[in-house]
PyMOL commands that place a pseudoatom at each C-alpha (Angstrom):
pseudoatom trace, name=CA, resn=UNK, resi=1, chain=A, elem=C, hetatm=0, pos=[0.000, 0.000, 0.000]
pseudoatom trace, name=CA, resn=UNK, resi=2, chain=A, elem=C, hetatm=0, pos=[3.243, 2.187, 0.408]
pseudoatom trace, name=CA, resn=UNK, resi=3, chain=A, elem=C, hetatm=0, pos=[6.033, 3.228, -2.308]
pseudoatom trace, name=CA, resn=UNK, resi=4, chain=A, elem=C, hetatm=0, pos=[9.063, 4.012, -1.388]
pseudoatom trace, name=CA, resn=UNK, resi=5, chain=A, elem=C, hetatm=0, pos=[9.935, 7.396, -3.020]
pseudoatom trace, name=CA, resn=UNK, resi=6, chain=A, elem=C, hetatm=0, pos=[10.477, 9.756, -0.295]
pseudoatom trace, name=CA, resn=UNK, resi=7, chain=A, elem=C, hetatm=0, pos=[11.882, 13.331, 0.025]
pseudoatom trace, name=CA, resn=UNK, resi=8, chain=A, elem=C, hetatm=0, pos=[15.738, 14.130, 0.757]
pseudoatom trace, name=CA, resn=UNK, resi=9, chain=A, elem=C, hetatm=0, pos=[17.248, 15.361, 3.748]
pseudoatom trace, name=CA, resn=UNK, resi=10, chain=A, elem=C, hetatm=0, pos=[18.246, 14.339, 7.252]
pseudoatom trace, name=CA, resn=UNK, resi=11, chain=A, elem=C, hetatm=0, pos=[14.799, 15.419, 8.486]
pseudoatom trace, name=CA, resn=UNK, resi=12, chain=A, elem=C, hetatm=0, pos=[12.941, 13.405, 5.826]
pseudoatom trace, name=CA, resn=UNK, resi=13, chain=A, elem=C, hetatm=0, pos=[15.303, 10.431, 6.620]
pseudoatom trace, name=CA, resn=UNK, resi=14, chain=A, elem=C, hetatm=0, pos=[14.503, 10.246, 10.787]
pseudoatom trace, name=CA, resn=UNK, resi=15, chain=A, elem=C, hetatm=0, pos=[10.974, 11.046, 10.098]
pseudoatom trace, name=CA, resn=UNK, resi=16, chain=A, elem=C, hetatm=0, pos=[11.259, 7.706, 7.786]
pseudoatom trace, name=CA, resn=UNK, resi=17, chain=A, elem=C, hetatm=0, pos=[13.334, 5.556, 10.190]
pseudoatom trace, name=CA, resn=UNK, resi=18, chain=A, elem=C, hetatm=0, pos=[11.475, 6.901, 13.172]
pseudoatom trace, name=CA, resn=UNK, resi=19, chain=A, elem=C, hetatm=0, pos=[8.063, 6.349, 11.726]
pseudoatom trace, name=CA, resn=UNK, resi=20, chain=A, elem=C, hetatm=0, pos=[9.106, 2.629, 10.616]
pseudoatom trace, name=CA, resn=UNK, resi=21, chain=A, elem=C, hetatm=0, pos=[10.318, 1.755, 14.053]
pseudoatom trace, name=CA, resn=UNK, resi=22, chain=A, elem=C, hetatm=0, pos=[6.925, 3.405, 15.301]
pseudoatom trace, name=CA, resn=UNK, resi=23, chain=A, elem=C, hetatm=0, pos=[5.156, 0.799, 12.858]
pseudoatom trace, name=CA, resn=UNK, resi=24, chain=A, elem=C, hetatm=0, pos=[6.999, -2.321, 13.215]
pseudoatom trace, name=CA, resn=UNK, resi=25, chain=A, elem=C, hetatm=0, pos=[6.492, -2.103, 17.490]
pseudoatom trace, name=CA, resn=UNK, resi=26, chain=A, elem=C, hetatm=0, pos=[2.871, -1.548, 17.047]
pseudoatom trace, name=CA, resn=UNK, resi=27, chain=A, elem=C, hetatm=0, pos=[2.569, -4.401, 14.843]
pseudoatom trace, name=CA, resn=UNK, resi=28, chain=A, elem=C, hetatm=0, pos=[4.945, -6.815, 17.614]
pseudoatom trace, name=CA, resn=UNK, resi=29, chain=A, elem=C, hetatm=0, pos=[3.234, -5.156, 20.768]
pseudoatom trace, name=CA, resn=UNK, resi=30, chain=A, elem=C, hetatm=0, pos=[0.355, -3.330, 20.063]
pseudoatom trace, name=CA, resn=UNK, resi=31, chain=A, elem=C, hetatm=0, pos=[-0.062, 0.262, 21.488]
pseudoatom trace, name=CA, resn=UNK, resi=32, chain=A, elem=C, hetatm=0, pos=[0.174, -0.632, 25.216]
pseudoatom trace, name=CA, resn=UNK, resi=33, chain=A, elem=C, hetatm=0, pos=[3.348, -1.901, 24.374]
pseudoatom trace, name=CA, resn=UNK, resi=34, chain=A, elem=C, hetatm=0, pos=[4.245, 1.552, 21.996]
pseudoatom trace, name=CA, resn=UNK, resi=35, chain=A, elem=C, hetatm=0, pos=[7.153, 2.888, 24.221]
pseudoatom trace, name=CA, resn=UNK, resi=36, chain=A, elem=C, hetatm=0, pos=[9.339, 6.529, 22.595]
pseudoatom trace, name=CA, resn=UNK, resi=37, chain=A, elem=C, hetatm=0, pos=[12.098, 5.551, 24.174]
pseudoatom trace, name=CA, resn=UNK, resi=38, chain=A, elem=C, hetatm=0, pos=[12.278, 1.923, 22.503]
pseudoatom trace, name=CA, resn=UNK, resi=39, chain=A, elem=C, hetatm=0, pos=[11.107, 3.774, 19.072]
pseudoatom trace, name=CA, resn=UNK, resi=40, chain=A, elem=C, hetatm=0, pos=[14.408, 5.986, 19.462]
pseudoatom trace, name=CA, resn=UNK, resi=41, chain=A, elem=C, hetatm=0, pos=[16.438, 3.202, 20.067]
pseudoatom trace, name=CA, resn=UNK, resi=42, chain=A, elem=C, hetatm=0, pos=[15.021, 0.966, 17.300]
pseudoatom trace, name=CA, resn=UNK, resi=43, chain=A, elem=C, hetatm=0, pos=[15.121, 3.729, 14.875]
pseudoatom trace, name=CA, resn=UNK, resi=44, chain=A, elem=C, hetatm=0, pos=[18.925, 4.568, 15.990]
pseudoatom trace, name=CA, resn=UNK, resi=45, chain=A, elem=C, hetatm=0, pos=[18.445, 8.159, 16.778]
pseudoatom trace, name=CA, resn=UNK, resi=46, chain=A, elem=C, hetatm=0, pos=[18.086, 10.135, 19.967]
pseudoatom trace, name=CA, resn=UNK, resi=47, chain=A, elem=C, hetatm=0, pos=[15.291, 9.718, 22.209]
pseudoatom trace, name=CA, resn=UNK, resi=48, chain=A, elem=C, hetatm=0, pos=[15.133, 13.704, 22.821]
pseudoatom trace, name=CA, resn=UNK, resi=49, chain=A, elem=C, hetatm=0, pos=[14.856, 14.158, 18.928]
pseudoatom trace, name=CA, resn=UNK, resi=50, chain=A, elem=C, hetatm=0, pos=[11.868, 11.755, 19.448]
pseudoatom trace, name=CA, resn=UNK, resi=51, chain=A, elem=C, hetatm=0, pos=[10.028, 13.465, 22.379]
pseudoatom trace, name=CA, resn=UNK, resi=52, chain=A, elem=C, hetatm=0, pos=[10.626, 16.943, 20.869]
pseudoatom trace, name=CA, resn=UNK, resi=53, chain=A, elem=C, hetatm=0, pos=[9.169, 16.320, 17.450]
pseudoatom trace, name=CA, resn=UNK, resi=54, chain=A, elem=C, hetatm=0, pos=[6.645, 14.095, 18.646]
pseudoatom trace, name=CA, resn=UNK, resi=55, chain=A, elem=C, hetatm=0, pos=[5.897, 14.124, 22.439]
pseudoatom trace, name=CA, resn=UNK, resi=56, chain=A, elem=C, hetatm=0, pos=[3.444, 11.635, 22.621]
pseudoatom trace, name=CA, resn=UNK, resi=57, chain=A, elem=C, hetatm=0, pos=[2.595, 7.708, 21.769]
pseudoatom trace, name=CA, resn=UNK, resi=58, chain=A, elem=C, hetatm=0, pos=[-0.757, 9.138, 19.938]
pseudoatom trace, name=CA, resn=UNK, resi=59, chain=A, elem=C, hetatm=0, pos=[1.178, 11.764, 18.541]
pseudoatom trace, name=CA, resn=UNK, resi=60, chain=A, elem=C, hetatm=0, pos=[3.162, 9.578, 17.065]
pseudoatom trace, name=CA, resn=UNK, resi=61, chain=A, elem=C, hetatm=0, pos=[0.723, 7.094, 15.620]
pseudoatom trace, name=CA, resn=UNK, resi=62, chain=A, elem=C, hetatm=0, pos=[-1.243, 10.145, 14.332]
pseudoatom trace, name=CA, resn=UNK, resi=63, chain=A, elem=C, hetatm=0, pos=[1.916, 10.916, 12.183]
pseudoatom trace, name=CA, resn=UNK, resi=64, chain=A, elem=C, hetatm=0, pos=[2.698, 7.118, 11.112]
pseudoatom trace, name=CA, resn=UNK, resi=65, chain=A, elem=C, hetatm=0, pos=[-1.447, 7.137, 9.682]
pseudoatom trace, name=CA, resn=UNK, resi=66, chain=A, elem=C, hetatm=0, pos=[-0.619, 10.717, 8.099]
pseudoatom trace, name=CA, resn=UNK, resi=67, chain=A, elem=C, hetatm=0, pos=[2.695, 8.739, 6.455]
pseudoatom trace, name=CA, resn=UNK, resi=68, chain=A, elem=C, hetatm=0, pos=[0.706, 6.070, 5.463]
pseudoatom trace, name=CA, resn=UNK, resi=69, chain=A, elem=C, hetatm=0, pos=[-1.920, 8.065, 3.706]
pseudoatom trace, name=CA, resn=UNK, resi=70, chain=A, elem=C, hetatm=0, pos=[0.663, 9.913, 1.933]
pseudoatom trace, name=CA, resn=UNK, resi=71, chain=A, elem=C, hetatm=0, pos=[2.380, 7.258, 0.452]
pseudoatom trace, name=CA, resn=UNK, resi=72, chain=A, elem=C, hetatm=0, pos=[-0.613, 5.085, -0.425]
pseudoatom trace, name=CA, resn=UNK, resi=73, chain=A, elem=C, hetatm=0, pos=[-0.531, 4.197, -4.036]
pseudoatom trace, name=CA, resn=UNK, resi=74, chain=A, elem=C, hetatm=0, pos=[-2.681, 5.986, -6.115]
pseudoatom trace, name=CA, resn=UNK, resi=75, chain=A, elem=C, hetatm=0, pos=[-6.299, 4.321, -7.347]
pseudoatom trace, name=CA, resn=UNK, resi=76, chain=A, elem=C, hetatm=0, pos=[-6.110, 2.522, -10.547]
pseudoatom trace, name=CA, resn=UNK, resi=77, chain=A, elem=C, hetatm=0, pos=[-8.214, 3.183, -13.863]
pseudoatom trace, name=CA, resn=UNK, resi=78, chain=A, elem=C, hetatm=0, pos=[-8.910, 0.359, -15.682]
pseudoatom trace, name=CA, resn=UNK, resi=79, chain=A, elem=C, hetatm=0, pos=[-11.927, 1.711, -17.525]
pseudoatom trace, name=CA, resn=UNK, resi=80, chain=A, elem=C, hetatm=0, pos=[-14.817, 0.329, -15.885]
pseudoatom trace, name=CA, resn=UNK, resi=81, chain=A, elem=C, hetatm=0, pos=[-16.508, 0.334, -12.511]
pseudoatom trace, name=CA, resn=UNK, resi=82, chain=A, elem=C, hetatm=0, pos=[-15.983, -3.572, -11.729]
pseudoatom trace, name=CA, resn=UNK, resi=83, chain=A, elem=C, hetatm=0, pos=[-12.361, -3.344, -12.814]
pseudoatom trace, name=CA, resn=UNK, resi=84, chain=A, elem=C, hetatm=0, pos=[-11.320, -0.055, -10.540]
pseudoatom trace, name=CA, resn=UNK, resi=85, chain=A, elem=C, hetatm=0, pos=[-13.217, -1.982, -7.799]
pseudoatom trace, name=CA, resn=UNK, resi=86, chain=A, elem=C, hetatm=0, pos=[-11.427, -5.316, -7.918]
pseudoatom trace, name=CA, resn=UNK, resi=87, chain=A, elem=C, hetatm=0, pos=[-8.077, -3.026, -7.881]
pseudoatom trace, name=CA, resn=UNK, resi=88, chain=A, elem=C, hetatm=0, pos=[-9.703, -1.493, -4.888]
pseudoatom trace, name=CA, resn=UNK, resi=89, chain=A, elem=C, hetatm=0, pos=[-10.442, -4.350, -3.065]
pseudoatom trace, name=CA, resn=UNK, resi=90, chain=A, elem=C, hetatm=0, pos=[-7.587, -6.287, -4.029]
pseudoatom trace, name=CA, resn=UNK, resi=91, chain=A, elem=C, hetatm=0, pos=[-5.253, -3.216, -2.770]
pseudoatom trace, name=CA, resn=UNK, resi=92, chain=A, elem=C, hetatm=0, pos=[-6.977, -3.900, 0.479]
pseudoatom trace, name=CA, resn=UNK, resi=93, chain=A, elem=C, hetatm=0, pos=[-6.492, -7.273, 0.523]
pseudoatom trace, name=CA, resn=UNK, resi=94, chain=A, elem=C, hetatm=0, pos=[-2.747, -7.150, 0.133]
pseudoatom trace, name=CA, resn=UNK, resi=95, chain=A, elem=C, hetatm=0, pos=[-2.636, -4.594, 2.897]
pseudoatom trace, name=CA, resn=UNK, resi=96, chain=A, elem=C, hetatm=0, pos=[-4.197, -6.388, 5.694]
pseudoatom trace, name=CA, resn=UNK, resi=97, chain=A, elem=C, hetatm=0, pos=[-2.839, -9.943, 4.836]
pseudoatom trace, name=CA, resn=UNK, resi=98, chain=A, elem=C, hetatm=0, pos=[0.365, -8.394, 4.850]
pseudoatom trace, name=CA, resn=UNK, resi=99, chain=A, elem=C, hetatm=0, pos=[2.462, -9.845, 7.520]
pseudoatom trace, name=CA, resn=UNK, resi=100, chain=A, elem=C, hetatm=0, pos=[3.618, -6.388, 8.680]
pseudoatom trace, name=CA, resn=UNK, resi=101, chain=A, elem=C, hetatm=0, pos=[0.513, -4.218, 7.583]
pseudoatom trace, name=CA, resn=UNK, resi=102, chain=A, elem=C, hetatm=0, pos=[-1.959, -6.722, 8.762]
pseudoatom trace, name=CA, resn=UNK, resi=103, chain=A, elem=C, hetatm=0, pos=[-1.706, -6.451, 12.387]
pseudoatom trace, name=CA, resn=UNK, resi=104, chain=A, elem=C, hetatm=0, pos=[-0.175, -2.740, 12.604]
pseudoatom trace, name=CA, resn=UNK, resi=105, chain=A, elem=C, hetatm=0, pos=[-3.774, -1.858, 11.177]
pseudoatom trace, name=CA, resn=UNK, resi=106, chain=A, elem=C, hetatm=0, pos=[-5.325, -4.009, 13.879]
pseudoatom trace, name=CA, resn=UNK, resi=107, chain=A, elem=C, hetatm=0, pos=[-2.930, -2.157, 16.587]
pseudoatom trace, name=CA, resn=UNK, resi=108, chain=A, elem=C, hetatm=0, pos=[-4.362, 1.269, 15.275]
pseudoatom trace, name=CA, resn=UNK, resi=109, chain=A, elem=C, hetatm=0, pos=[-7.872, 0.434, 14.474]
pseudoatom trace, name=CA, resn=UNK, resi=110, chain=A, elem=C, hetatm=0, pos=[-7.948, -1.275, 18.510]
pseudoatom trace, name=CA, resn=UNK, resi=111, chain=A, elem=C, hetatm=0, pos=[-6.190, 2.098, 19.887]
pseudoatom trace, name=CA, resn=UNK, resi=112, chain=A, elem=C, hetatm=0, pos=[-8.661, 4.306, 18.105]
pseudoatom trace, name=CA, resn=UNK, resi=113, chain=A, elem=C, hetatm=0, pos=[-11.448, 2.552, 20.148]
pseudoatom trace, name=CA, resn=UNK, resi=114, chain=A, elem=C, hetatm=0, pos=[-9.914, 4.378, 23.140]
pseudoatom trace, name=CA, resn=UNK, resi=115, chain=A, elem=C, hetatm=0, pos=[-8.086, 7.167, 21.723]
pseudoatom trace, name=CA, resn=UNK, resi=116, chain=A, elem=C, hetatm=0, pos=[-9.432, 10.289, 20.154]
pseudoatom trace, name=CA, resn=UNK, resi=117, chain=A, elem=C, hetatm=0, pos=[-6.474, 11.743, 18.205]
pseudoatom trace, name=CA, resn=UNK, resi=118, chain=A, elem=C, hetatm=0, pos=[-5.761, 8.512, 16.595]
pseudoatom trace, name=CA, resn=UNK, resi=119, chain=A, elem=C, hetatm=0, pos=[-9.453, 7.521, 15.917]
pseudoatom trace, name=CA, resn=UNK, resi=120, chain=A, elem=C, hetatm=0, pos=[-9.597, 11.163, 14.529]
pseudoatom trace, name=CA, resn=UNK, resi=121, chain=A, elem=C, hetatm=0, pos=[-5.848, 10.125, 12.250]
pseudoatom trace, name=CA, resn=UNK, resi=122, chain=A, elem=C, hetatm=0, pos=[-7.566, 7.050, 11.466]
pseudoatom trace, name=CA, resn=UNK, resi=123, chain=A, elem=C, hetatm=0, pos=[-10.085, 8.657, 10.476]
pseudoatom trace, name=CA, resn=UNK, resi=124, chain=A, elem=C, hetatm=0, pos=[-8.342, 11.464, 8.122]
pseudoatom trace, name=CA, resn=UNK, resi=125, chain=A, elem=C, hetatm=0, pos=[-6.395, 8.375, 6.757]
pseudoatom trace, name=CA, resn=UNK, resi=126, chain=A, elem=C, hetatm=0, pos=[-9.545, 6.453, 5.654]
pseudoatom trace, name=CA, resn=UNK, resi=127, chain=A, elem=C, hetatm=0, pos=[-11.389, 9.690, 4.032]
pseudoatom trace, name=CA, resn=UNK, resi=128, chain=A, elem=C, hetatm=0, pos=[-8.382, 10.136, 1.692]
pseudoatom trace, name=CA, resn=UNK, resi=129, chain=A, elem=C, hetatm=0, pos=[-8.339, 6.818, 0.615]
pseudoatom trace, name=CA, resn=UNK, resi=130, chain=A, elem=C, hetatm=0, pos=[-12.253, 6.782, 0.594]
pseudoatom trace, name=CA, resn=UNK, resi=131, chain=A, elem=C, hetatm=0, pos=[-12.341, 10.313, -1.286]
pseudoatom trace, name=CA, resn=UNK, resi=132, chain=A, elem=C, hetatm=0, pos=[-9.156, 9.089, -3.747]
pseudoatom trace, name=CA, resn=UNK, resi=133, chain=A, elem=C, hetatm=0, pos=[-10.617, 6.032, -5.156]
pseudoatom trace, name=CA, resn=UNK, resi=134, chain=A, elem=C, hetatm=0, pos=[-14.445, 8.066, -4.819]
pseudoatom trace, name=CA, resn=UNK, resi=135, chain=A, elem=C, hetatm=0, pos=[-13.422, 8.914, -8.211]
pseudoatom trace, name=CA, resn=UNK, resi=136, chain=A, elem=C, hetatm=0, pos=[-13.691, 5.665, -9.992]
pseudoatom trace, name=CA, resn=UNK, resi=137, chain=A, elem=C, hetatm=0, pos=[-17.430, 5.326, -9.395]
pseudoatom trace, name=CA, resn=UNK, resi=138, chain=A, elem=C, hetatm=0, pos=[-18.458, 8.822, -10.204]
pseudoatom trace, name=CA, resn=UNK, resi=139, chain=A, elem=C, hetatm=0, pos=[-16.571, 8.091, -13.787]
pseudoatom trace, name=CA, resn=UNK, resi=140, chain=A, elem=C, hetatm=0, pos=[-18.821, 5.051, -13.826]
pseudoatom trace, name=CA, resn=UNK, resi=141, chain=A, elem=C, hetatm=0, pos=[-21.730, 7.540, -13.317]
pseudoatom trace, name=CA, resn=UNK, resi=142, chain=A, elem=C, hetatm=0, pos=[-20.522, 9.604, -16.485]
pseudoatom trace, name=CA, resn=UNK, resi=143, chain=A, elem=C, hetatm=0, pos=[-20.000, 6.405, -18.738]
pseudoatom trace, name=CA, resn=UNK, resi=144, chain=A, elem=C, hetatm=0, pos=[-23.808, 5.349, -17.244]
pseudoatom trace, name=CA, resn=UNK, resi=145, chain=A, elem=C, hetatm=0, pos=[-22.916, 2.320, -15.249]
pseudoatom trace, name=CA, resn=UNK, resi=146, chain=A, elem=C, hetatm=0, pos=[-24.398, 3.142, -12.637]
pseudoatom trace, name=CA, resn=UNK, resi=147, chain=A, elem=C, hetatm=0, pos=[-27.332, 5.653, -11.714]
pseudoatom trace, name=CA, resn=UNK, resi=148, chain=A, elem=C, hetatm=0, pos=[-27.262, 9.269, -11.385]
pseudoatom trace, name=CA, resn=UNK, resi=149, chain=A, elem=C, hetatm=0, pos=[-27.114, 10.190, -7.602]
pseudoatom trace, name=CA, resn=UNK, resi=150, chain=A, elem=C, hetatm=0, pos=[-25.070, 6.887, -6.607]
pseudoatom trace, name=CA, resn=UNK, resi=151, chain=A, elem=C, hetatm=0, pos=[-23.218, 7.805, -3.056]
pseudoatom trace, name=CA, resn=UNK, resi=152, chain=A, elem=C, hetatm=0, pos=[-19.693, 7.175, -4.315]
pseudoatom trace, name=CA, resn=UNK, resi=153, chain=A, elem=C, hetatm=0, pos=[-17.980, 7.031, -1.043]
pseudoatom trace, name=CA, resn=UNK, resi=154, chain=A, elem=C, hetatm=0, pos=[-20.428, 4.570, 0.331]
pseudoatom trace, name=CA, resn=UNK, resi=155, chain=A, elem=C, hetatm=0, pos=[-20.175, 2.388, -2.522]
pseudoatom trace, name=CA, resn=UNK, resi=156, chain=A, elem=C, hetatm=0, pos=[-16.030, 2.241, -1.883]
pseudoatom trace, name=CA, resn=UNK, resi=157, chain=A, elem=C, hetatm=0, pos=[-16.739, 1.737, 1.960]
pseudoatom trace, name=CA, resn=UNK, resi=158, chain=A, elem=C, hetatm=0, pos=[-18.808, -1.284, 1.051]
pseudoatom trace, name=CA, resn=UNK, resi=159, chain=A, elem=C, hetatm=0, pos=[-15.676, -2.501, -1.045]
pseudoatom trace, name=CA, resn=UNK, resi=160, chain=A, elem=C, hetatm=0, pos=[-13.177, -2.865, 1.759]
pseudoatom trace, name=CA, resn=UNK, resi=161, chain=A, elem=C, hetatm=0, pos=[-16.222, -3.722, 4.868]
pseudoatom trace, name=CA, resn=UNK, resi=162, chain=A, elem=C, hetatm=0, pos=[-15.969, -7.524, 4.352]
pseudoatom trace, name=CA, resn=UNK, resi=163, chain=A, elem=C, hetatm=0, pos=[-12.465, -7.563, 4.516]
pseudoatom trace, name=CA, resn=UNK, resi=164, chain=A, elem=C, hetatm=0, pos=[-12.094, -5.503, 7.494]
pseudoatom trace, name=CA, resn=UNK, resi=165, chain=A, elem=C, hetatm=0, pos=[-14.680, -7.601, 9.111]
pseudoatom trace, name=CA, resn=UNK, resi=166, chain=A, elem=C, hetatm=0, pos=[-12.877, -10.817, 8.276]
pseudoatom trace, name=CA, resn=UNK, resi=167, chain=A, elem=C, hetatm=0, pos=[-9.647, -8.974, 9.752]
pseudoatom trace, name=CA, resn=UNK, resi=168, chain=A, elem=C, hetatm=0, pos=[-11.246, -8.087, 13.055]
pseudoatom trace, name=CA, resn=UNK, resi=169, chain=A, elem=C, hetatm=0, pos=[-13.920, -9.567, 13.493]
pseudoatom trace, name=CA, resn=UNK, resi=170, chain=A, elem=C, hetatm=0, pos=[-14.611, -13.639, 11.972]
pseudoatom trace, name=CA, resn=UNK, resi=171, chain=A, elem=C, hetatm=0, pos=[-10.940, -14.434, 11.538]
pseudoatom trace, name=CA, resn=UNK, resi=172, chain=A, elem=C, hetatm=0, pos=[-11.234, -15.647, 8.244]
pseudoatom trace, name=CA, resn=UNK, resi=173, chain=A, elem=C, hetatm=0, pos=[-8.773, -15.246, 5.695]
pseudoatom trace, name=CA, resn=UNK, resi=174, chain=A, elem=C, hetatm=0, pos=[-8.213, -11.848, 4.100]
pseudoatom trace, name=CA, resn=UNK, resi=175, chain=A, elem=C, hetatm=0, pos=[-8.107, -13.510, 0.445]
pseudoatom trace, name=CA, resn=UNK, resi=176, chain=A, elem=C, hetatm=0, pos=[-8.055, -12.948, -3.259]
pseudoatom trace, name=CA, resn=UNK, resi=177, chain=A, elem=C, hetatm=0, pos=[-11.067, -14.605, -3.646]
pseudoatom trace, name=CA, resn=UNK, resi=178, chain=A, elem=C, hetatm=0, pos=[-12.675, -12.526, -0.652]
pseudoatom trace, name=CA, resn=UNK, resi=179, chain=A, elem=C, hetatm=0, pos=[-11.427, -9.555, -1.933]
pseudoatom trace, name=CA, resn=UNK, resi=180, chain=A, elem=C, hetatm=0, pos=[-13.223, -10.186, -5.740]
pseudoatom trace, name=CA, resn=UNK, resi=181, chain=A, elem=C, hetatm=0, pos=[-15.995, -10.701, -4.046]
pseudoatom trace, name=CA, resn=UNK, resi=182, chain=A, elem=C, hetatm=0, pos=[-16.761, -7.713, -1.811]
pseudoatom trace, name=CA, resn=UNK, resi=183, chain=A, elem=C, hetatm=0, pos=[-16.122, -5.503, -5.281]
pseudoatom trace, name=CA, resn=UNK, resi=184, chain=A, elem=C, hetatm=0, pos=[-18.748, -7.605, -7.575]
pseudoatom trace, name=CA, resn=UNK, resi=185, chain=A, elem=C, hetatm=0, pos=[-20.956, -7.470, -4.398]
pseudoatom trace, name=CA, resn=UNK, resi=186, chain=A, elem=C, hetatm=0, pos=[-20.285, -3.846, -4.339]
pseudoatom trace, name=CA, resn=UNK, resi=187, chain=A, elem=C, hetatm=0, pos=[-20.548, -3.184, -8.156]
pseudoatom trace, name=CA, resn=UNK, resi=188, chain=A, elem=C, hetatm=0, pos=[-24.012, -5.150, -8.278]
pseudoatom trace, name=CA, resn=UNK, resi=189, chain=A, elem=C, hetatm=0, pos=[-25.334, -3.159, -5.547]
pseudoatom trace, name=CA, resn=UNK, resi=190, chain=A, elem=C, hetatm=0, pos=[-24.249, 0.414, -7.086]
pseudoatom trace, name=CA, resn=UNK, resi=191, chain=A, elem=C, hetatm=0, pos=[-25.982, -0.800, -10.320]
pseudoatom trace, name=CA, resn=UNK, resi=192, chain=A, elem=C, hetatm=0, pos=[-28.897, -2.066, -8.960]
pseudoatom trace, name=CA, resn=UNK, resi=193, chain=A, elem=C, hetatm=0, pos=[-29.214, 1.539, -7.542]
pseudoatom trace, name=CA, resn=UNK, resi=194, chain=A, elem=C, hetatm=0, pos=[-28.522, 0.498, -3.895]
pseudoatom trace, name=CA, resn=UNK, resi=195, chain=A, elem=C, hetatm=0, pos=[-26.436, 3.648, -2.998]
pseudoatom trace, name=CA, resn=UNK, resi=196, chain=A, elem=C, hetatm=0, pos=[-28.519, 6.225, -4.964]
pseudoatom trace, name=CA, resn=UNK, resi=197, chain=A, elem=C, hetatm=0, pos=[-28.521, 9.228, -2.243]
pseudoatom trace, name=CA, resn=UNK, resi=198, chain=A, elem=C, hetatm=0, pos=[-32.551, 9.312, -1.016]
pseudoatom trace, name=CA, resn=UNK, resi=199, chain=A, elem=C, hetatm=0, pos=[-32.168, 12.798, 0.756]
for i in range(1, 199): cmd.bond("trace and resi %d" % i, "trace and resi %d" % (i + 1))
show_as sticks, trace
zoom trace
């Protein structure tokens, strides 16, 4: 879900290092196990350079969610409504079965049940996405796939619900086939005229 081209400078390079240390002890430990001092020394850099830019745990994982929706890949256009969805969903799916991703998006989504600033990072990191790949169905409005007035957000949340619930909720497997699912699911729906705003 993340490319690799990043900015210059020593600034841009302990924001990096910092921020990956952040993410790979949430993913081990979870957020009551999130500790700046351990983030310094896994990221090889002071632990005052740490506290000063960032102070706080949540301040922290507010920044790592404002990395990750930065560096998100862009949506896909593959020219029709079920195609841009099954990049959607597949996108997802390759995020949370990651073996890194995966559970450092359980950590956050689990300490935004208890934390305002990072539900409110999570969030800001899920309307981007949401908003980004928004685009794809109101195209498919303008070609006529789908009907004038279709909710484009909700149709994209609809894409990546099953596979969060199979994440955090049934424990079943975060799969291809899962994945192609939710977006015909959510393609028939938007046709049908499911998501057609009533108000």
């Amino acid at each position: 879900m993340t490319s690799n081209t990043r900015p210059g400078g020593r600034t841009a390079r302990v924001r990096d290092a910092v921020l990956r240390a952040a993410g790979d002890a949430l993913a081990e430990h979870g957020l009551a196990g999130l500790d700046l001092a351990d983030v310094a020394r896994r990221a090889e850099v002071g632990k005052t350079t740490v506290y000063r830019r960032w102070g706080t745990v949540t301040g922290l994982v507010a920044d790592l969610l404002l990395d990750m929706a930065e560096q998100s890949l862009p949506r896909s256009d593959t020219g029709s409504l079920d195609g841009d969805l099954r990049a959607n969903a597949r996108l997802v799916q390759r995020t949370l079965s990651d073996p890194r991703q995966g559970p450092l998006f359980k950590a956050v989504i689990a300490a935004a049940t208890s934390d305002p600033r990072t539900a409110a990072a999570l969030h800001g990191f899920y309307d981007t996405r949401i908003r980004e790949w928004a685009s794809c169905v109101e195209l498919a409005v303008r070609r006529g796939e789908v009907p004038v007035g279709t909710d484009a957000h909700e149709v994209v949340r609809a894409v990546s619900a099953p596979l969060y619930y199979r994440l955090l909720a049934s424990g079943d497997p975060v799969d291809v086939a899962a994945a192609d699912r939710a977006a015909a699911a959510a393609a028939a729906a938007a046709r049908a005229g499911i998501f057609v705003r009533t108000a």
